[in-house]
C-alpha positions as CSV (number, residue, x, y, z in Angstrom):
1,X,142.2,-66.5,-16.3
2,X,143.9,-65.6,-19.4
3,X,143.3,-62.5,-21.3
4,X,141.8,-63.1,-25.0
5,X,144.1,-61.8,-27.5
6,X,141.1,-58.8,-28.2
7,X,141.1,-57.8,-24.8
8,X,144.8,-57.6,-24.1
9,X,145.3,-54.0,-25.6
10,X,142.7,-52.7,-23.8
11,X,144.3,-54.5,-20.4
12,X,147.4,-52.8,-21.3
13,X,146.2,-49.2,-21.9
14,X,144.4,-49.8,-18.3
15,X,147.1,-50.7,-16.3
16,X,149.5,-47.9,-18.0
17,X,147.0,-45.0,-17.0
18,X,147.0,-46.8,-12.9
19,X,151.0,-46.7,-12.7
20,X,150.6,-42.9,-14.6
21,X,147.6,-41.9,-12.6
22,X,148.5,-39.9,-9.3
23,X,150.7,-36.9,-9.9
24,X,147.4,-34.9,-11.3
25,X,145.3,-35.5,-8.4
26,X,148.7,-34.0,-6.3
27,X,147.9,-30.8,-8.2
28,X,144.1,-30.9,-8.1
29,X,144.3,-30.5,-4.8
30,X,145.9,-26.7,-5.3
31,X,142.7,-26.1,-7.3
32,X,140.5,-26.5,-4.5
33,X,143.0,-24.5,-1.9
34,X,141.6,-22.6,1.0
35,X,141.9,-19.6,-1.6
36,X,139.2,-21.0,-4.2
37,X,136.9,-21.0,-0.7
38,X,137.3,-17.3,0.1
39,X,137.5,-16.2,-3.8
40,X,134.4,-18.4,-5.4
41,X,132.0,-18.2,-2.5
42,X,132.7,-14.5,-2.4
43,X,132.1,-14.2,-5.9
44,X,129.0,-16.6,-5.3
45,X,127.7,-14.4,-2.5
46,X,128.3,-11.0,-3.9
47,X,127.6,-11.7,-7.6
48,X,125.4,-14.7,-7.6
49,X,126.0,-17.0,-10.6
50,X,127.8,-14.1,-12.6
51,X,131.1,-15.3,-12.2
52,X,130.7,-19.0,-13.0
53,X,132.0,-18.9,-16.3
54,X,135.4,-17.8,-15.2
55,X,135.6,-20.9,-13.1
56,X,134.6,-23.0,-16.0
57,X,137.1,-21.4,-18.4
58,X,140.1,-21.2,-15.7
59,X,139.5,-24.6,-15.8
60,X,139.7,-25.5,-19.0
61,X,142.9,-23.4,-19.3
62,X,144.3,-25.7,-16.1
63,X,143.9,-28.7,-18.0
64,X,146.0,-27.3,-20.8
65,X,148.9,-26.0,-18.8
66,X,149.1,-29.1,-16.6
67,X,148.6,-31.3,-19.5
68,X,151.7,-29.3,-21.2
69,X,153.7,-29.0,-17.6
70,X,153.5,-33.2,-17.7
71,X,154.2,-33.4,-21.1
72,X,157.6,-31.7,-20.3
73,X,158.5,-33.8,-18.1
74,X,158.0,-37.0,-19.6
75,X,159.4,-35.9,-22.9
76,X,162.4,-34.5,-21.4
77,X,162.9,-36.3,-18.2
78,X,163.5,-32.7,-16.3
79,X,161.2,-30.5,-14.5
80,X,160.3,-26.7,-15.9
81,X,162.7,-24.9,-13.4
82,X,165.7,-27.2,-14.6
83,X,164.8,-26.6,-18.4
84,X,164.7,-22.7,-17.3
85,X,168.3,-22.9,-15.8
86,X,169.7,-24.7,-18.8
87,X,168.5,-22.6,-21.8
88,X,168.1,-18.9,-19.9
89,X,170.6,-16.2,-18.8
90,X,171.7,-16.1,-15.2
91,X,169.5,-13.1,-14.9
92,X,166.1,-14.0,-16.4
93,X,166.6,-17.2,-14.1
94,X,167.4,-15.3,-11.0
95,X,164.1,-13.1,-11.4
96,X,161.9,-16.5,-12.1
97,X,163.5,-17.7,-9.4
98,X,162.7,-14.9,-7.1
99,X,159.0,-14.6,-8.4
100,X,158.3,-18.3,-7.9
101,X,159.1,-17.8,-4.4
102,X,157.0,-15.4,-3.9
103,X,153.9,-16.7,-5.2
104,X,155.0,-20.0,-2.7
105,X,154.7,-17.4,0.6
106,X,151.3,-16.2,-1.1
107,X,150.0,-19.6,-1.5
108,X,151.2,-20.8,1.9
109,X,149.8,-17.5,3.4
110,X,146.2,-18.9,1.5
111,X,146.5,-22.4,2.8
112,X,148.0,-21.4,6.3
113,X,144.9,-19.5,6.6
114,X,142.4,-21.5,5.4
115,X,143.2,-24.2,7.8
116,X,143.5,-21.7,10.6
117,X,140.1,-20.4,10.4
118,X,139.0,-24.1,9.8
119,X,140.4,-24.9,12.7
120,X,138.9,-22.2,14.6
121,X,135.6,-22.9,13.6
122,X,135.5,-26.9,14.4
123,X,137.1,-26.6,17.9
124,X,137.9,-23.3,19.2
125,X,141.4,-23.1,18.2
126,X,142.9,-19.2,18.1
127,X,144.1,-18.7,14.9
128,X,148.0,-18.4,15.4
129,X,148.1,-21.7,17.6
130,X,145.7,-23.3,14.9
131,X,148.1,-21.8,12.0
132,X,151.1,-23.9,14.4
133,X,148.8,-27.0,14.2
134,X,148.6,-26.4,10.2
135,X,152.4,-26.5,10.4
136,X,153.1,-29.8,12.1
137,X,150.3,-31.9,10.2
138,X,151.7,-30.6,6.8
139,X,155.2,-31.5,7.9
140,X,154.3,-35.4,8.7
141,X,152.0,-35.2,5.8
142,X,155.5,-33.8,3.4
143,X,157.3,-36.9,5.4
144,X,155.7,-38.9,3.0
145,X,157.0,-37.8,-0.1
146,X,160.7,-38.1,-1.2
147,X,160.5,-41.8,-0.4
148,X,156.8,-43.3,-0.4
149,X,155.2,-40.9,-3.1
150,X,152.4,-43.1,-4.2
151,X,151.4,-43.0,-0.2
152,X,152.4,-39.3,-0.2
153,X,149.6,-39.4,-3.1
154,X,147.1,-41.3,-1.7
155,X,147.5,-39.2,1.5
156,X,146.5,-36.4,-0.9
157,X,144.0,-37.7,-2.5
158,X,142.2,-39.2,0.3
159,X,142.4,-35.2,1.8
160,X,140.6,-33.9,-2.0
161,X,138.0,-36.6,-1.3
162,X,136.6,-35.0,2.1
163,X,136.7,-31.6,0.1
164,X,134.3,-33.2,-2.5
165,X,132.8,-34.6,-0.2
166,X,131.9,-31.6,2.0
167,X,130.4,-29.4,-1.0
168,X,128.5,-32.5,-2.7
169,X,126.5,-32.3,0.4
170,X,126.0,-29.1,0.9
171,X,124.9,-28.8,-2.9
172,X,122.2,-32.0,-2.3
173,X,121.4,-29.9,0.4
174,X,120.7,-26.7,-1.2
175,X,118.7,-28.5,-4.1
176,X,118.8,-28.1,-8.0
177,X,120.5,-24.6,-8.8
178,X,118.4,-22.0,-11.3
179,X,119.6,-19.6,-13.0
180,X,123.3,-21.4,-13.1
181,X,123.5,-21.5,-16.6
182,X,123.4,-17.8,-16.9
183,X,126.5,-17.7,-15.2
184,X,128.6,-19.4,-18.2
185,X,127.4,-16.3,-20.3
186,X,131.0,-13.8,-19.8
187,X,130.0,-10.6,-18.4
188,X,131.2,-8.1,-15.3
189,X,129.2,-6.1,-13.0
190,X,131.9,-3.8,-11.9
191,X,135.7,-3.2,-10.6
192,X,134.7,-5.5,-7.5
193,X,133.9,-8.3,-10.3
194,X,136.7,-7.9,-11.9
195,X,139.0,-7.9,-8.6
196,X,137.3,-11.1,-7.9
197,X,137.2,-12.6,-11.2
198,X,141.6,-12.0,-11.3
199,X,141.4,-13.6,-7.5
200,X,139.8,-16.7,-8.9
201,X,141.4,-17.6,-11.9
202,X,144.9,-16.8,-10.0
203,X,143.0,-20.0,-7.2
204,X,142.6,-22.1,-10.0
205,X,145.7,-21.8,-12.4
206,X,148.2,-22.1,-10.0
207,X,151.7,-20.8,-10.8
208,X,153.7,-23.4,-8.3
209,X,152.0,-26.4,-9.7
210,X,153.1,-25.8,-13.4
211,X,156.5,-25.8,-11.7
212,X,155.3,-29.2,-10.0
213,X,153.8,-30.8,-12.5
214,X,156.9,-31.6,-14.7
215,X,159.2,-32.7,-11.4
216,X,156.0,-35.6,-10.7
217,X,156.0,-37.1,-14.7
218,X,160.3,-36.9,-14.2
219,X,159.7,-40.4,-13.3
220,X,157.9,-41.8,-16.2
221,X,160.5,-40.2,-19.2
222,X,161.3,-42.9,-21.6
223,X,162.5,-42.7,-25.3
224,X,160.6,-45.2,-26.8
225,X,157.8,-43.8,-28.8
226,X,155.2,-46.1,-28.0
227,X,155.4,-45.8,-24.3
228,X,156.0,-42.2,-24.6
229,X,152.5,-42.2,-26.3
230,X,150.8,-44.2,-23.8
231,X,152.5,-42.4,-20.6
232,X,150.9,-39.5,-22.5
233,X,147.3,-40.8,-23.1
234,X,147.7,-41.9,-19.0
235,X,148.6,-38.5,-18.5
236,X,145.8,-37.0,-20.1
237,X,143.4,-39.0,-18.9
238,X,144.5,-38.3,-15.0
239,X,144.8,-34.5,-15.6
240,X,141.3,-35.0,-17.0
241,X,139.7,-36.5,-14.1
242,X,141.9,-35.0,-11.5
243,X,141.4,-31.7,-12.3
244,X,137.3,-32.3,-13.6
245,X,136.8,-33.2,-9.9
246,X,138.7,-30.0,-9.1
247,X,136.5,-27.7,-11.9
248,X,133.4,-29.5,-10.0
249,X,134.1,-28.5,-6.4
250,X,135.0,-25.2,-7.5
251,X,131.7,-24.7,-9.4
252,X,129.9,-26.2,-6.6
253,X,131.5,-23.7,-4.2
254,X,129.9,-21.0,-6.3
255,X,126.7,-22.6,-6.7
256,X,126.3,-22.9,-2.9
257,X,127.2,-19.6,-2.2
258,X,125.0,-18.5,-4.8
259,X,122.1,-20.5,-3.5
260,X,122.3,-19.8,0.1
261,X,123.6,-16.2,0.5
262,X,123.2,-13.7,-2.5
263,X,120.3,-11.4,-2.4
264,X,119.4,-12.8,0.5
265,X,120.8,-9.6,3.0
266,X,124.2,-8.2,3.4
267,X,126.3,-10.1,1.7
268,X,128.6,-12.4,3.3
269,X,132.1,-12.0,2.6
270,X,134.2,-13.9,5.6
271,X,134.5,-17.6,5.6
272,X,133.0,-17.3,9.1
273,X,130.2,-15.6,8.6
274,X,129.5,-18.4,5.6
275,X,130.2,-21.0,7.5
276,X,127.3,-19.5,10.2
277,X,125.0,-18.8,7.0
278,X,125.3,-22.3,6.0
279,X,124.9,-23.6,9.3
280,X,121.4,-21.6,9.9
281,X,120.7,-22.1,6.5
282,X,120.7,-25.7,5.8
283,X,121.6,-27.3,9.2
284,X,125.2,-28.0,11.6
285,X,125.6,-31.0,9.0
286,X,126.0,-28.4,6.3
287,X,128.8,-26.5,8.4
288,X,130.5,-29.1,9.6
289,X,131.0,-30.2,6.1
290,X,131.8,-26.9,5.3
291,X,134.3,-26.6,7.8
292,X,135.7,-29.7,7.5
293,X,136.2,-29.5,3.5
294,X,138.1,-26.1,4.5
295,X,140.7,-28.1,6.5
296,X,141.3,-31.0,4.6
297,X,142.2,-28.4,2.1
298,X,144.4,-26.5,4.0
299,X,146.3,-29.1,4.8
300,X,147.0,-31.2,1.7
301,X,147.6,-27.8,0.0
302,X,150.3,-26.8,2.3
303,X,151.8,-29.6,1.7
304,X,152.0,-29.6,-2.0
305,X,152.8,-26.1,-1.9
306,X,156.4,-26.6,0.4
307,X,156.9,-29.6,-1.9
308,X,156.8,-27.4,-5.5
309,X,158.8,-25.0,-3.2
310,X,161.4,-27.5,-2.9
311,X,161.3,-28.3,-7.0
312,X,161.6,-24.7,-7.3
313,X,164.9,-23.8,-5.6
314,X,166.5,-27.4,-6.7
315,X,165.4,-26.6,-10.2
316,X,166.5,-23.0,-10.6
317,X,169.3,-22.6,-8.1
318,X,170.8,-26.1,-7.8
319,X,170.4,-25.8,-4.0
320,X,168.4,-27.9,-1.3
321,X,167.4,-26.7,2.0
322,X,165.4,-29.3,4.7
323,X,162.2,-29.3,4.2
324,X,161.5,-28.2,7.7
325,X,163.3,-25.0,7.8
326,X,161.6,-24.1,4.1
327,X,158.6,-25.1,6.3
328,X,159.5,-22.5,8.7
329,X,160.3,-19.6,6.5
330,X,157.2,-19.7,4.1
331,X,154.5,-19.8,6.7
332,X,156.2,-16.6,7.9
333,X,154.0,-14.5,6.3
334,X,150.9,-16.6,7.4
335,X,152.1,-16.1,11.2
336,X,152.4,-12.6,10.7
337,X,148.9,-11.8,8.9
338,X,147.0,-13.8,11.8
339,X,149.3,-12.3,14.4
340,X,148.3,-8.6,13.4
341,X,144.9,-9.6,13.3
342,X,144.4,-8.9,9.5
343,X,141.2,-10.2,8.5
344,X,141.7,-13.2,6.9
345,X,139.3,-13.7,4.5
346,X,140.3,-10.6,2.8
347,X,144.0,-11.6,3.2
348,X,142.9,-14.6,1.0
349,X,141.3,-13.3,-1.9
350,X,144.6,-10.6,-2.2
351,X,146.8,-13.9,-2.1
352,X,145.0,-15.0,-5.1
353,X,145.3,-12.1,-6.6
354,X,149.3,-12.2,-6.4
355,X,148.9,-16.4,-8.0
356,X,147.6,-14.6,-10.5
357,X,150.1,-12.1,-11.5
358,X,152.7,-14.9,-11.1
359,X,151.1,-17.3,-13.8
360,X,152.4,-15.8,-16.9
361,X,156.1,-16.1,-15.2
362,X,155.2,-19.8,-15.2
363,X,153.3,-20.3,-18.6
364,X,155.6,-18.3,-20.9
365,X,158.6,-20.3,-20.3
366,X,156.4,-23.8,-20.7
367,X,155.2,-22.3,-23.9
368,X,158.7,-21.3,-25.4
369,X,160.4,-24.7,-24.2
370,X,157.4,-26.9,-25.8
371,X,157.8,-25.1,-29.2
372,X,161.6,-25.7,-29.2
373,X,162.4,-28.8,-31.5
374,X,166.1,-29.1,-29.8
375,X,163.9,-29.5,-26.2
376,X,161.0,-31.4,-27.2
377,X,162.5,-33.3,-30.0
378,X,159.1,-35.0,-32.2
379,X,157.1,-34.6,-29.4
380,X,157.4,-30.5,-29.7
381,X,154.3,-29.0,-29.8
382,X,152.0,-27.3,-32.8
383,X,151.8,-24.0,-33.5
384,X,148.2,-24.3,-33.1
385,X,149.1,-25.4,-29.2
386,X,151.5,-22.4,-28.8
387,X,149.1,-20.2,-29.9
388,X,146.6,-21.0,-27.6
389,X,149.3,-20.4,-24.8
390,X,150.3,-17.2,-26.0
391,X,146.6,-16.2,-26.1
392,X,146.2,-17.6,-22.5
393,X,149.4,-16.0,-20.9
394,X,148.2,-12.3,-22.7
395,X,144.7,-13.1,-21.4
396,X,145.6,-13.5,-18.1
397,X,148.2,-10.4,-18.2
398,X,146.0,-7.7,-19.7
399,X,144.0,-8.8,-16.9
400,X,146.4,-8.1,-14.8
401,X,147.2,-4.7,-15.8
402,X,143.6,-3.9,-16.1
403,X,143.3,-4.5,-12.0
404,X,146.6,-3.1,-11.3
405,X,145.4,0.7,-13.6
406,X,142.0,0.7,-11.6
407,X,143.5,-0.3,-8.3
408,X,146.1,2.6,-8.3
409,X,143.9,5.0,-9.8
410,X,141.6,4.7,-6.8
């Protein structure tokens, strides 16, 4: 059947958004890590729908950064980390450099123990031989990616479906939320709030996938305006939906804990002791989807997370090391935590906490590249875009700073 001349734009715009679609649902997946578990049930549990707005507006903000992190690379054809090394001193790119790798050993440290405690709680597993486990699955799963991306995507993708999956049910479970909407009205009930609050936004913007973003649009560059337009609509559109599904699950986390622990006794504050409450509360169904949502997570996101490791040190350094022994030397920190017996749901929400000091070492440079007309040529962006950016990165610091003040002064 041949397309009637009316319909063939439309056919057109479709089937540029299915070749563009994929590298946002890569990075929705680090929006729904193991962290966003301990960090937005916690906040669920402790502060009951108090905190929802900072999930809604962290994701907001995500849409903007990844939106701008794809834009760079498509306009540019080169990743963030590359732009960094080409128009910064040695030294500013050395200390990016060394902050991006630590915010990779927190987020594998997250996702190592997320999958861990997952682990643990579907068959038994201790947590340093489950944490092993994590290792070797995330390794076949990174197989995948240098040379069958789109399967390395669809691998991913299929993962961030079990973890919608999971909390759908749990929310049908639970029934219609009340009082929800009061949770979109800003407000803090305390230090604790506010420890949380940093915790969850750092789970939500996450500093290693603004690095990623621009290495997984590389691929579509082009100079022609036209199809630079329409890679960019595609591009919007799959950061929308991608990371819509992410803000969903990670409201829904909320919700649930809201719903099914807060003011209803001590408050629950481990991942185990939520995935019990859940499981007396609404039924084994509701854990097991509970626990398996928690591994899917863990795994996918460990995956992603060596991977923008890798664009990381390629980007700022010009050096490659095999994926394995990277592998190896970021879960370091995981092994150690579960090996001292640290509890780990407290070692999650602290992980979060450093994502979230690393963001503005991520967003700053995005936000001074786009604005540069000798980088971004006519696609550069508005002032009214840069602005937004600058408020978002000074947001997110004096936020920072605010946690840091109260933290050392006791």
């Amino acid at each position: 059947m041949v397309d009637t001349p009316s319909r063939t734009p439309v056919v057109a715009r479709l089937r540029s958004a299915a070749v563009v679609m994929g590298p946002a649902f890569v990075v929705a997946v680090a929006y729904v890590d193991p962290g966003n578990f301990a960090t937005n049930m916690a906040g669920g549990a402790a502060h009951g729908h108090l905190l929802l707005w900072v999930v809604v507006g962290a994701s907001a903000l995500a849409m903007f950064v990844q939106y701008q992190s794809a834009k760079l690379g498509v306009v540019t054809g080169r990743n963030l980390p590359e732009l960094c090394r080409e128009h910064y001193p040695r030294p500013v790119t050395g200390l990016l450099w060394v902050q991006a790798e630590l915010v990779a050993m927190a987020t594998d440290l997250a996702e190592f123990v997320g999958a861990a405690v997952a682990l643990n709680l579907l068959f038994g597993v201790p947590l340093l031989p489950a944490a092993l486990i994590t290792a070797v699955v995330s390794a076949g799963i990174l197989a995948l990616a240098p040379l069958r991306r789109r399967r390395f995507e669809s691998v991913i993708v299929g993962l961030l479906a079990v973890v919608l999956g999971g909390f759908l049910y749990q929310a049908l479970r639970l029934g219609p939320p009340t009082g929800a909407l009061e949770g979109l009205v800003p407000g803090f009930a305390g230090v604790d709030s506010v420890l949380l609050a940093t915790a969850m936004l750092g789970a939500t913007v996450m500093p290693h996938v603004i690095y990623l973003h621009s290495a997984l649009t590389q691929r579509y560059h082009t100079t022609d305006p036209v199809a630079r337009r329409r890679v960019l609509r595609a591009s919007r559109a799959d950061i929308v939906v991608a990371l819509g599904v992410a803000g969903a699950v990670n409201a829904s986390m909320l919700i649930v804990a809201a719903g099914a622990f807060h003011g209803t006794g001590p408050v629950r504050e481990s991942l185990e002791d939520m995935h019990a409450g859940l499981g007396a509360l609404l039924g084994p169904g509701a854990a097991l989807a509970f626990a398996l949502a928690l591994l899917a997570s863990g795994l996918a996101a460990s995956s992603v997370g060596t991977y923008s490791g890798q664009v990381v040190m390629e980007g700022f350094l010009r050096r490659r090391i095999p994926m394995v022994l990277r592998r190896l030397l970021t879960m370091l920190p995981a092994l150690a935590v579960l090996a001292v017996g640290v509890d780990p749901t407290r070692a999650l929400v602290l992980s979060q906490v450093v994502l979230s000091f690393g963001i503005p070492f991520a967003l700053v440079p995005l936000v001074l590249l786009g604005r540069r007309a000798d980088v971004m040529g006519s696609a550069v962006n508005r002032r009214g875009t840069t602005l937004f950016g600058v408020v978002g990165a000074v947001v997110i610091s004096a936020l920072n700073l605010f946690l840091l003040a109260r933290t050392l002064s006791g």
